[in-house]
Structures are given as structure tokens and as C-alpha cells.
C-alpha positions as CSV (number, residue, x, y, z in Angstrom):
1,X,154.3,130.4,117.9
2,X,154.1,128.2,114.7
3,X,152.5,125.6,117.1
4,X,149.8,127.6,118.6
5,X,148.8,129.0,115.1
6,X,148.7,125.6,114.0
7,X,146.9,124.4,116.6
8,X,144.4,127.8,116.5
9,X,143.5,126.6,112.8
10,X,143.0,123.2,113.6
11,X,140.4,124.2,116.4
12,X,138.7,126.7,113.9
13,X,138.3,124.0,111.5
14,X,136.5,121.6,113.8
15,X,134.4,124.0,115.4
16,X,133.6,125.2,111.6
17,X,133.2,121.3,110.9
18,X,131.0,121.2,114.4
19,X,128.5,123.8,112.8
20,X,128.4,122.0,109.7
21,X,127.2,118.8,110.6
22,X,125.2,120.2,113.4
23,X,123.3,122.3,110.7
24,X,122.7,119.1,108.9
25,X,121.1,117.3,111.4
26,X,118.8,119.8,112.3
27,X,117.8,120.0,108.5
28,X,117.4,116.2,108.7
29,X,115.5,116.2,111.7
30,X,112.6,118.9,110.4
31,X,112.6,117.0,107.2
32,X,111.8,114.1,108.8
33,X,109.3,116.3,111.1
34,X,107.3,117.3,107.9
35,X,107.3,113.8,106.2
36,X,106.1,112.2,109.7
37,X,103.4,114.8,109.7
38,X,102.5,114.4,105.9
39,X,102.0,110.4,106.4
40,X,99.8,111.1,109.6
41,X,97.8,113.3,107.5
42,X,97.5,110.1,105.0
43,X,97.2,107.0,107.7
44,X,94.4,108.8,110.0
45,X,90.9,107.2,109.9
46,X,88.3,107.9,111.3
47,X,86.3,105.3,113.8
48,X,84.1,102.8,112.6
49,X,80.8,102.4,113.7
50,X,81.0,98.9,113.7
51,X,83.7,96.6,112.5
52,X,82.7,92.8,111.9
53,X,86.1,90.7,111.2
54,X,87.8,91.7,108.3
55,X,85.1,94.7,107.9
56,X,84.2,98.5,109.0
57,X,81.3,100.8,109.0
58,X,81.2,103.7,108.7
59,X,78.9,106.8,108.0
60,X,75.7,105.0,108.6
61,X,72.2,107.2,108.7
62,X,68.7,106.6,107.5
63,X,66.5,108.9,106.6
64,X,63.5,111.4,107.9
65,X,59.6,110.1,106.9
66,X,57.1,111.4,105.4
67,X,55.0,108.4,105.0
68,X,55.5,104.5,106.6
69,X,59.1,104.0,104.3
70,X,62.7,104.8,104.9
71,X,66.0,104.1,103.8
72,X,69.4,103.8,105.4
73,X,72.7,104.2,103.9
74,X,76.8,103.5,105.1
75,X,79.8,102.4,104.0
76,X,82.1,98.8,104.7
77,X,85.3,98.6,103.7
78,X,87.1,95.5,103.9
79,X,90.5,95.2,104.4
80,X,90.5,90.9,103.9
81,X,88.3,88.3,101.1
82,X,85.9,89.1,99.2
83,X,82.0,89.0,101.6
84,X,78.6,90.1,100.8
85,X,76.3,91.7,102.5
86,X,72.8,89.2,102.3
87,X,70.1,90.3,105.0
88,X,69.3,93.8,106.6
89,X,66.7,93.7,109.8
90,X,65.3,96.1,112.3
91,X,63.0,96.8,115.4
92,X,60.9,99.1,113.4
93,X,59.7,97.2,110.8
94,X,59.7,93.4,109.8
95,X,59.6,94.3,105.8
96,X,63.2,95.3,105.1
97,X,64.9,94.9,101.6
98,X,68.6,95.9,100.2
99,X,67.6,97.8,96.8
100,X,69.2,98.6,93.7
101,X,68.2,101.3,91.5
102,X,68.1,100.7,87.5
103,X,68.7,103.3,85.4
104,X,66.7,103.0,81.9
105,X,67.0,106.1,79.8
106,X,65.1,108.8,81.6
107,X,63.4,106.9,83.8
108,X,64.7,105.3,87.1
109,X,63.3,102.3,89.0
110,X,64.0,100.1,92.2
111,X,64.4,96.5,92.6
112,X,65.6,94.0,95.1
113,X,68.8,92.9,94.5
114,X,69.4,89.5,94.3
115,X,72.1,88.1,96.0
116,X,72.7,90.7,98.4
117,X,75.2,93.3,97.9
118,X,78.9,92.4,97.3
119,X,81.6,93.8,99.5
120,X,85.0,93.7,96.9
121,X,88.0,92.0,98.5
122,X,90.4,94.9,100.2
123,X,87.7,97.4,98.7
124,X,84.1,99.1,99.6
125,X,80.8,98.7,99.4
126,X,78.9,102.1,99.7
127,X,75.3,102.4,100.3
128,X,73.9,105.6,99.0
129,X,70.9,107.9,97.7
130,X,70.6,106.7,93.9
131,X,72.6,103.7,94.8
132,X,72.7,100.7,96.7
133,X,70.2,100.6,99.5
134,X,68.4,98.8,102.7
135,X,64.7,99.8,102.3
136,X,62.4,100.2,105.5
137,X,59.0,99.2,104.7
138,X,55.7,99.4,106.5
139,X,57.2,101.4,109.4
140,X,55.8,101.5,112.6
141,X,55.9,105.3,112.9
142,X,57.7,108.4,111.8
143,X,61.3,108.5,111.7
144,X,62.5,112.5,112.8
145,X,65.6,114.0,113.1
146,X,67.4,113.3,115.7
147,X,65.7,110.1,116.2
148,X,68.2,107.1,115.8
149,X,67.3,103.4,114.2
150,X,69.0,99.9,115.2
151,X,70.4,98.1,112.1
152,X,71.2,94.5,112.0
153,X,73.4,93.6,108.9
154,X,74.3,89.8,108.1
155,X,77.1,89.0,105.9
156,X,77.9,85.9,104.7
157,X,81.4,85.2,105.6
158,X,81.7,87.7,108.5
159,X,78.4,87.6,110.2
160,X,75.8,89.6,112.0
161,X,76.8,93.0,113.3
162,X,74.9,95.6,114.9
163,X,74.3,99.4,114.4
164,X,72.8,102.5,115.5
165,X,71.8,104.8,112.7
166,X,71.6,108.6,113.0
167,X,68.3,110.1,111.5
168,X,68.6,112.9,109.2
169,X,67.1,114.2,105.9
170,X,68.2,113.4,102.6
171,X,68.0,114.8,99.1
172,X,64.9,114.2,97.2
173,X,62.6,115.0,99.9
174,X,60.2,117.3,97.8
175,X,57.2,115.6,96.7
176,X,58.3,112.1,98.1
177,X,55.7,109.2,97.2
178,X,53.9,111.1,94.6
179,X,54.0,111.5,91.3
180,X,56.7,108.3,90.7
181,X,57.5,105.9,87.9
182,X,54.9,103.2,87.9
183,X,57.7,100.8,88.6
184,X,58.9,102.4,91.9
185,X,58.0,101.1,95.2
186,X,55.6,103.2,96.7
187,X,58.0,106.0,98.6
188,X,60.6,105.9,95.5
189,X,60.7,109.5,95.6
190,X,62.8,109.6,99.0
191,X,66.0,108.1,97.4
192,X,67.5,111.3,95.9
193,X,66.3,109.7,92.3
194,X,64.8,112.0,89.5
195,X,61.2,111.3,89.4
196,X,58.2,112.7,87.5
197,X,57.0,116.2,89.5
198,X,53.9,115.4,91.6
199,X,50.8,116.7,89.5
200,X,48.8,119.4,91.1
201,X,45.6,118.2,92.8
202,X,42.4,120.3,91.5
């Protein structure tokens, strides 16, 4: 009797020790369920449009016309040495520039940057309205929405690399190519930059 008792206890005990541990592990397990789902949340990225060696591309577009000048815009990350962007062409136009835009007080103008546009090492470069820029000049004819423009970028350490642009509008769009600084390129206005309102023609 003393035996079986003992031996009923003993049993109890592992199956209580059985629960136990088998209620850890499943805590374990949907721990590590959430923390595998939290760093997937963190390590997804999107696709690139392009990559060219140690770089990507993403979120490329250039913008809808008005008049014979555009603008296109992305972003290249770099995940190796330090590279910079130097030359910009397309099939639409021979006259293409990578811009800056100078801030000087109230008044905002573009230039051509010289050197090209730096892309940090393990950082970004991001092209965008008010920013950094490739300028599309003397266009051979209107750009629309839905219309798409081939981009060719040269970099100096990581070369040439192609891309296919999305057209779309952009802020800024009101009065665009009238009314600007004297020092703007004629079409400033498209850039998302504050410029003087257009005066009203009598």
C-alpha cells in the first residue's frame, strides 16, 4: 500500500512537472513567434528599381509638363564606399542637368551642381521636389500621366544603369514657368519651390 502511494505521488509529480515544462515551451515558442514577426516587420524592403553594384533605386518618377521642361526624382541607397552620381541622360531630350536648389532668404534659385551629386558611404542620396534634381530641358513633347521616361544614370565608381520612370504630377504645379525669380531656369516653378505668384495679364 505504502508502495503504490508512493509510487501514485511520484507519477503525479512528473505529470505535474510534464505540464510545467510543456507550458514553458509553448510560452517560448510564441515569444519567439512574435520577435520573428517584429524583425520581419523591420528587415522587409521593398524592390529596387534598379540596383547598380553596391547601389539601389528606388521610387523613381518624373514629372507631368506644362511647357518643354521636367524633372525626375528617386532615391539610391548604398550599402558599400562612398560613389557619386556625375551624368543623367535620356531619349527625350539631349539637354539634361542634375540641379540643386539655393535657398537665399526668401528667395529660391537653381543651379547645376557641380560635381555631381554624392551618394554617402552605407547611406542615401534622395532626389526630391526642393532638393536635389535631374532637370529635363528642351523636351521633345509633353510628358502626361501615365506616360513613362527612360533614365540613364552614370556613377562614378558603379557605373551606368538604366531606368524607367513613372509620370505623375507633382507639387508646385500652379502657375509653373511664370512669375519666377529672375535667377530660375525657365520652368523653376515645377519644382515644388516657393516662387513669386504669376501676375495677372490685363
Amino acid at each position: 500500500m505504502k508502495r503504490f502511494t508512493r509510487f501514485s505521488r511520484l507519477t503525479s509529480m512528473a505529470v505535474l512537472l510534464g505540464l510545467i515544462v510543456a507550458a514553458l515551451t509553448a510560452f517560448a515558442a510564441c515569444g519567439g513567434d512574435d520577435d520573428d514577426d517584429d524583425n520581419d516587420g523591420d528587415t522587409t524592403e521593398a524592390t529596387p528599381m534598379a540596383k547598380a553594384g553596391d547601389l539601389k533605386i528606388y521610387d523613381g518618377w518624373a514629372r507631368t509638363t506644362t511647357n518643354a521642361v521636367s524633372a525626375a526624382y528617386f532615391t539610391v541607397k548604398n550599402s558599400g564606399l562612398e560613389d557619386t552620381l556625375v551624368k543623367a541622360t535620356t531619349n527625350i531630350t539631349t539637354t539634361v542637368q542634375l540641379h540643386e536648389v539655393i535657398t537665399e532668404g526668401a528667395s529660391s534659385k537653381m543651379q547645376e551642381k557641380a560635381g555631381g551629386f554624392p551618394v554617402p558611404a552605407n547611406g542615401e542620396l534622395t532626389l526630391k521636389p526642393g532638393g536635389y534634381h535631374v532637370m529635363l530641358m528642351d523636351l521633345k513633347g509633353e510628358l502626361k500621366e501615365g506616360d513613362t521616361v527612360e533614365l540613364e544614370l552614370e556613377f562614378a565608381k558603379a557605373g551606368k544603369v538604366k531606368l524607367t520612370l513613372p509620370v505623375k504630377p507633382g507639387p508646385g504645379m500652379a502657375g509653373m514657368g511664370m512669375g519666377m525669380n529672375e535667377s530660375m531656369t525657365p520652368g523653376a516653378g515645377m519644382h515644388g519651390m516657393a516662387t513669386p505668384a504669376p501676375t495677372a495679364m490685363k
